[in-house]
Each structure stands twice: as structure tokens, then as C-alpha cells.
C-alpha positions in Angstrom: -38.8 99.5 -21.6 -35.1 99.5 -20.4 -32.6 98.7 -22.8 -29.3 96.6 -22.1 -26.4 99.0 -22.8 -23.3 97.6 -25.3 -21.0 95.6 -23.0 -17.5 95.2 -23.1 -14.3 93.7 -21.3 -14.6 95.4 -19.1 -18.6 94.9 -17.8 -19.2 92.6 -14.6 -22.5 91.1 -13.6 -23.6 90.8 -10.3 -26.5 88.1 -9.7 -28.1 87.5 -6.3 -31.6 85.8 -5.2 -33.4 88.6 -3.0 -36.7 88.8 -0.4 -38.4 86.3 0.7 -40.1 85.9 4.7 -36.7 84.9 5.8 -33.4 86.8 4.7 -31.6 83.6 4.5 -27.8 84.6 3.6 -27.1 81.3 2.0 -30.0 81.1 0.1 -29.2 84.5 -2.2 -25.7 82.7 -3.2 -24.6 85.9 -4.6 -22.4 85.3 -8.1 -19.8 87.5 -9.6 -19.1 86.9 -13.8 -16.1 89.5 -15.0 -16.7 89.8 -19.2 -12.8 89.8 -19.2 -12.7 85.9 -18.0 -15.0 84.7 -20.8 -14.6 84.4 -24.6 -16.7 86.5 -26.8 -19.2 83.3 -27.4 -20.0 83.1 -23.8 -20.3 87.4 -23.4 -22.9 87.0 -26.7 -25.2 84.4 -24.8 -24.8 86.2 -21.3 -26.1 89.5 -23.2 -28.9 87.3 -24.4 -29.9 86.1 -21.1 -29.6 89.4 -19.9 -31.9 91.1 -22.9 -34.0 88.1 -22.1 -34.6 89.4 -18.3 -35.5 93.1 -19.7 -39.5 92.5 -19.5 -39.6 91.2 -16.3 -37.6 93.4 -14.9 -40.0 96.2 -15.5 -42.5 94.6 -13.5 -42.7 94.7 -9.7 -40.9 92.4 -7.4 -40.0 91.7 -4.0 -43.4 92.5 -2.5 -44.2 90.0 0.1 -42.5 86.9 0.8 -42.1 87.3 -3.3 -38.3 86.1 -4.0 -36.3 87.6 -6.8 -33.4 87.7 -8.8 -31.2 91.0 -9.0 -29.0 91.3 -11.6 -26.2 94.6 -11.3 -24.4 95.5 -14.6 -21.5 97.6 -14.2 -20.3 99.1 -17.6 -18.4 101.8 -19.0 -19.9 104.7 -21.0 -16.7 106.3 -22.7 -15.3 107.2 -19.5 -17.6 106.9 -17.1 -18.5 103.8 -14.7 -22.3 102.9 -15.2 -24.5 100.4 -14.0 -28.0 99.5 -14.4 -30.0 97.0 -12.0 -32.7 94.4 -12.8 -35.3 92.8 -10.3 -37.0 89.7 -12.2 -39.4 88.0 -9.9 -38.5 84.1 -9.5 -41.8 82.9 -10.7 -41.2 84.4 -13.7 -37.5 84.3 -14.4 -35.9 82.6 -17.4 -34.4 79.6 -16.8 -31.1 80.7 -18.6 -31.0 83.5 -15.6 -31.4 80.7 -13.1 -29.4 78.3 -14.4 -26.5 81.3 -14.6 -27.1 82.5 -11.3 -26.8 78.6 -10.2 -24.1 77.3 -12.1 -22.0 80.8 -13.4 -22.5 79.9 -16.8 -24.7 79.8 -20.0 -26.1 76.7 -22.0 
């Protein structure tokens, strides 16, 4: 299983609704969250959401008219950009990830 890296200041997620019959633009609502624009609180619960995600990510999505949540997390390794990408099919995703990807934040 994929591990989530350490994440710092400097990390930005990238969440976006994918597949589907129809590629309906609106309905992906991509959503941008930069680590630097939120306390350490809110990183801590986003990093739990995200470690959350890691076993349904391993599983196959997107097959079909199967919709799915990609998540993109761009990091630094020393000093070298990374990033890692996670497909959680919707009918299984947490609803923290769904509530982030809706609203931009945790509860």
C-alpha cells in the first residue's frame, strides 16, 4: 500500500471529480488547497483525510461510467518537486474527502 509522504508548507492538493458517461466540466469542480494558507490544525486533519483515501486508492476506478475523485499532491523531497496521485472511486470515498472536495475544508 502507498504511503502519504511528510507534508510541508510548501505541499498543494489538487482534488477533482473524474469519469463518468458524460465529461461534464462543471461537474468535476476542480479545487486547489496551498498547505501555506492553512494553520497547522487544518494541514493535520487534511493529512488525515488524505491517509484516510490510501485504501481506496489502491483499488481500480474510473472503469465505466464509474466517477471518481483524483487527489494530486505536490511535495518536496529535500530538493526535489514530487507528487503522488490518488483515484478513490465515489462509491467508496470518505465523506471527509467529499466534503473537502465540496466545501475546501475539513470538519
Amino acid at each position: 500500500m502507498k504511503t502519504l509522504p511528510t507534508l510541508g508548507a510548501d505541499a498543494v492538493i489538487h482534488l477533482s471529480r473524474q469519469g463518468g458517461v458524460a465529461a461534464i466540466h462543471a461537474l468535476t469542480r476542480p479545487r486547489s488547497i496551498e498547505f501555506a494558507q492553512c494553520d497547522i490544525e487544518q494541514r493535520s486533519r487534511i493529512c488525515d483525510v488524505l491517509q484516510g483515501c490510501l485504501p481506496y486508492a489502491e483499488q481500480p476506478s474510473g472503469r465505466g461510467d464509474q466517477r471518481f475523485y483524483e487527489i494530486e499532491v505536490h511535495y518536496r523531497t529535500g530538493e526535489q518537486d514530487d507528487r503522488m496521485v490518488m483515484k478513490v472511486p465515489e462509491d467508496q470515498a470518505p465523506g471527509d474527502l467529499v466534503h473537502l472536495w465540496d466545501k475546501g475544508e475539513v470538519l
